[in-house]
C-alpha positions as CSV (number, residue, x, y, z in Angstrom):
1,X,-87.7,123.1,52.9
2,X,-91.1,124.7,53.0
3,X,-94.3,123.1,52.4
4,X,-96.7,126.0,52.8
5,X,-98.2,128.5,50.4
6,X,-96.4,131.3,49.4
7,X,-97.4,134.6,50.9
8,X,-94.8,137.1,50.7
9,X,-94.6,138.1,54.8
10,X,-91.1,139.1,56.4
11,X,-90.3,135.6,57.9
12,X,-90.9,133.9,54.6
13,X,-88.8,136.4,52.6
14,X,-85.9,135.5,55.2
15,X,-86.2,132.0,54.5
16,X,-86.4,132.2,50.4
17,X,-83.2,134.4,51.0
18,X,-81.3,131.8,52.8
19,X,-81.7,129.8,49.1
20,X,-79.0,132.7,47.5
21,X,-76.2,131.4,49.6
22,X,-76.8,128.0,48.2
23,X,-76.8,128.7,45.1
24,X,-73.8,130.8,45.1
25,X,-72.1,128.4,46.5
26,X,-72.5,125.8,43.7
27,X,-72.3,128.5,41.1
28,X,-68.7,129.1,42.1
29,X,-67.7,125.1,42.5
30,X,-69.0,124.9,39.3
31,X,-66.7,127.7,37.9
32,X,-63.6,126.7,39.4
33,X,-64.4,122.6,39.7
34,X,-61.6,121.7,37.2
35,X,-59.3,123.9,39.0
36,X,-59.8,121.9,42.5
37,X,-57.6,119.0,43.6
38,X,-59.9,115.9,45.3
39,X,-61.1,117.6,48.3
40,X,-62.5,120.2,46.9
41,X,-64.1,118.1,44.1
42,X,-66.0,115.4,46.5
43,X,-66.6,118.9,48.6
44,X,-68.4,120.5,45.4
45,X,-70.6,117.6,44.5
46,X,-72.2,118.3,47.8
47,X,-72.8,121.9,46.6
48,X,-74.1,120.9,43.5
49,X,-76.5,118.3,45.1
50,X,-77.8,121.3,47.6
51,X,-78.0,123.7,44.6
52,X,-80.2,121.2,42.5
53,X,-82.3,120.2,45.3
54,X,-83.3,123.4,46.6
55,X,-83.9,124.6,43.7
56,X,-86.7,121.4,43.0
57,X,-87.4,122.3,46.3
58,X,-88.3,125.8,45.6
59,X,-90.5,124.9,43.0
60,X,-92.4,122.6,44.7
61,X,-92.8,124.9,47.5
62,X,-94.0,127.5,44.8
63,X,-96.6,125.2,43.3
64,X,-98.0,124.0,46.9
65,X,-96.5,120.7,46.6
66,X,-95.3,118.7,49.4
67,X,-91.5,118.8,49.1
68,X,-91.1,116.0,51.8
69,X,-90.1,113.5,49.9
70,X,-87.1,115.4,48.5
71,X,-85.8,116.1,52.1
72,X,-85.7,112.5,52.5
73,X,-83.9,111.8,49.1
74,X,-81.4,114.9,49.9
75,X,-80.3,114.1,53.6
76,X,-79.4,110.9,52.3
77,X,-77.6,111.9,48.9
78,X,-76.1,114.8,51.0
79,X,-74.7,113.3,53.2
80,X,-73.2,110.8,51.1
81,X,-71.5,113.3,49.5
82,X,-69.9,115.2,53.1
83,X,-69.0,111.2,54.0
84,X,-66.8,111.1,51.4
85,X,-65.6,114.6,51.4
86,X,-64.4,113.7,55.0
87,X,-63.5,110.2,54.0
88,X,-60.3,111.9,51.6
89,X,-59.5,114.4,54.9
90,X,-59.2,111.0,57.0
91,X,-57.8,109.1,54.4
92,X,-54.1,108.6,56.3
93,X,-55.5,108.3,59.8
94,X,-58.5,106.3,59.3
95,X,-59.4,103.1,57.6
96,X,-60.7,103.6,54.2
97,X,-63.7,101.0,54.8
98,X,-64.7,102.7,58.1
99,X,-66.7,105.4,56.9
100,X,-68.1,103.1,54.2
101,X,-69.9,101.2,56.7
102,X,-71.4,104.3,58.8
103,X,-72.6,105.1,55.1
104,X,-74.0,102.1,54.9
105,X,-75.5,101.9,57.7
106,X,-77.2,105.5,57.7
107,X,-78.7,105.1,54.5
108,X,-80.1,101.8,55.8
109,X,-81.9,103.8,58.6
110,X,-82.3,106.3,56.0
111,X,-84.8,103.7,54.1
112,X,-86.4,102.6,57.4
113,X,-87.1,105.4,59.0
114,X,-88.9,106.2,55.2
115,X,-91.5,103.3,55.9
116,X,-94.5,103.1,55.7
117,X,-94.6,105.2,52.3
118,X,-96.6,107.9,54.3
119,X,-93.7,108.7,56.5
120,X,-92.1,110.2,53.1
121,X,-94.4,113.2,53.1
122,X,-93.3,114.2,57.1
123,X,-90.3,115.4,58.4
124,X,-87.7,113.3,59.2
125,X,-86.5,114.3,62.2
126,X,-84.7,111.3,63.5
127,X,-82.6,111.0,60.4
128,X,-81.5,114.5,60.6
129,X,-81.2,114.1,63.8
130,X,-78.6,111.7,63.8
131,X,-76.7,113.2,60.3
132,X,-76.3,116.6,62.7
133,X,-74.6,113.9,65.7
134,X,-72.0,112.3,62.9
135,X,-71.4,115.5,60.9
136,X,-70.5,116.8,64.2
137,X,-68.1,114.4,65.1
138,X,-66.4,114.6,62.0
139,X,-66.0,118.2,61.8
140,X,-64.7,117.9,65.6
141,X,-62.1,115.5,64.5
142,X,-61.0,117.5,61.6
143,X,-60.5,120.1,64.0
144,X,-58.1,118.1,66.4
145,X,-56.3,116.5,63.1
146,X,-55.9,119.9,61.5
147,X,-54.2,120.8,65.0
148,X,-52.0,118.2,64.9
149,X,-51.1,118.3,61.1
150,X,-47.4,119.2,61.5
151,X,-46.2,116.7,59.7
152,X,-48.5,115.9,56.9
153,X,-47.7,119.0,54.3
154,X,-50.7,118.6,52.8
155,X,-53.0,119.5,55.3
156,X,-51.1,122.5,56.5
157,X,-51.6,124.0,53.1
158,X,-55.1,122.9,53.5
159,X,-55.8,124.4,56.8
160,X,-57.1,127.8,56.0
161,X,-59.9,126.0,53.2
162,X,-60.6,123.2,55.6
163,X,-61.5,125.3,58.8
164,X,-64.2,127.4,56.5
165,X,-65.9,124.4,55.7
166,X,-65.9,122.3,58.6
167,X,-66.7,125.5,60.2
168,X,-69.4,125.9,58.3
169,X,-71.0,122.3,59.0
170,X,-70.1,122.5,62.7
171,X,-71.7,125.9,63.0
172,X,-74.9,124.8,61.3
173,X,-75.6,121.4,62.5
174,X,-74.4,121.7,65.9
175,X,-77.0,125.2,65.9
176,X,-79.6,122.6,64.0
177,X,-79.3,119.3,66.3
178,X,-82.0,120.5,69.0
179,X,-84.0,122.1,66.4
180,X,-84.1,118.6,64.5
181,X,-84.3,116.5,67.7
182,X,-87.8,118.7,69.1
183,X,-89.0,119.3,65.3
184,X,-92.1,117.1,65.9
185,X,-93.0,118.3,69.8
186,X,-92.1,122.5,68.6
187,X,-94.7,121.3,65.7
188,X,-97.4,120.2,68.0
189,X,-97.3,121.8,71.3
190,X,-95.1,125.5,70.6
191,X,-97.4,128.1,69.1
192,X,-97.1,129.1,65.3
193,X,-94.9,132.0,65.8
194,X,-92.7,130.5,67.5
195,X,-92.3,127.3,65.3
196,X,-91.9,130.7,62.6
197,X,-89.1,131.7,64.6
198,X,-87.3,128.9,65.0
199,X,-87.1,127.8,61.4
200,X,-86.2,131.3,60.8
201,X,-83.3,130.9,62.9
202,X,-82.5,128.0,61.0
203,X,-82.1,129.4,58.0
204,X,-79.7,132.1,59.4
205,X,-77.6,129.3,60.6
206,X,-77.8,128.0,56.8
207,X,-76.9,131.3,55.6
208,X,-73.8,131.5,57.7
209,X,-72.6,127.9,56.2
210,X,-73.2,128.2,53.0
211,X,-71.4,132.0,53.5
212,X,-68.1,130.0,54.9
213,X,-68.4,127.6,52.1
214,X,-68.4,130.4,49.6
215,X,-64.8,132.1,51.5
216,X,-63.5,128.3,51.6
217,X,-63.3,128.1,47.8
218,X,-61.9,131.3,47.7
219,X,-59.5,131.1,49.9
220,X,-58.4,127.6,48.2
221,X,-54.6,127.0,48.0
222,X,-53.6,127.7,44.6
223,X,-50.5,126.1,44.9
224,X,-53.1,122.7,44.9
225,X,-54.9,123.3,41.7
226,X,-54.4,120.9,39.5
């Protein structure tokens, strides 16, 4: 999310293009949502929350209005929504109430890492920082449970869906957790271009998820929809 005026140079054309992949994305959940079984509907949401935020976002960013405030609102709504996306995948090998309390307790640190009210209008690193650590770990044990789904049906239908979007969250915030982690040291001590650069690669990290998202509802099993 951008903060700075508009000024139509190459590396700010890049990153207004990385918001077309979002936006696809929850254009097509929102066509086919009624035709997707639980998953896929919890998986949505989180497409529709990144849709509607960036495009806020981009309108903020348009009038010169510090969007910081809506990163901190959207880390914590997003991820929400990928908790319980992965809360339905875990559903038969995990305790219902177990990811409850990680959500419970992020969105505490969520609040606290928001205070004092200024902190709101900067980036929050550390929150992101630590969303990137747990998405990881659950897209890393998706991959080990879709390897050893043999004998839950269900998931072997799933497979093909479920690797494109927990490829596209491992590719992105695994790509995104140093970025994140040095945000505030690139911002003071790296010069601008390179700072440039590195968001720049950002956003072609986001383009590449939101692109696997996009083949994931696809490539959904039809023999699911409901």
């Amino acid at each position: 999310m951008e903060t700075s005026a508009h000024n139509f140079n190459l590396p700010k054309l890049i990153i207004i293009f990385s918001f077309l992949p979002v936006f696809l994305s929850a254009t097509y959940a929102l066509i086919v949502y009624r035709r997707l079984e639980k998953k896929l509907k919890l998986f949505s949401i989180f497409l529709f929350v990144s849709g509607i935020m960036q495009l806020i976002s981009g309108i903020m960013w348009w009038n010169k209005v510090n969007n910081m405030p809506l990163l901190h609102l959207y880390v914590a709504g997003g991820f929400i929504c990928i908790l319980l996306f992965y809360r339905e995948i875990f559903r038969d090998v995990l305790h219902h109430n177990v990811l409850l309390v990680i959500g419970a307790i992020f969105l505490l640190f969520t609040l606290y890492n928001a205070f004092p009210l200024e902190l709101l209008f900067r980036f929050n690193s550390k929150v992101l920082t630590a969303e990137s650590v747990l998405i990881i770990i659950f897209s890393l044990s998706t991959f080990m449970l879709l390897l050893n789904a043999e004998s839950n049906e269900v998931l072997i239908t799933e497979r093909k869906t479920l690797n494109w979007i927990n490829s596209g969250f491992f590719i992105y915030y695994s790509s995104s957790l140093l970025i994140f982690y040095f945000s505030d040291v690139m911002a003071r001590v790296f010069p601008v271009y390179l700072n440039q650069n590195t968001w720049i690669l950002h956003s072609f990290f986001s383009i590449i998820m939101y692109s696997c998202f996009i083949i994931a509802l696809w490539k959904r099993p039809k023999s699911l929809i409901s």
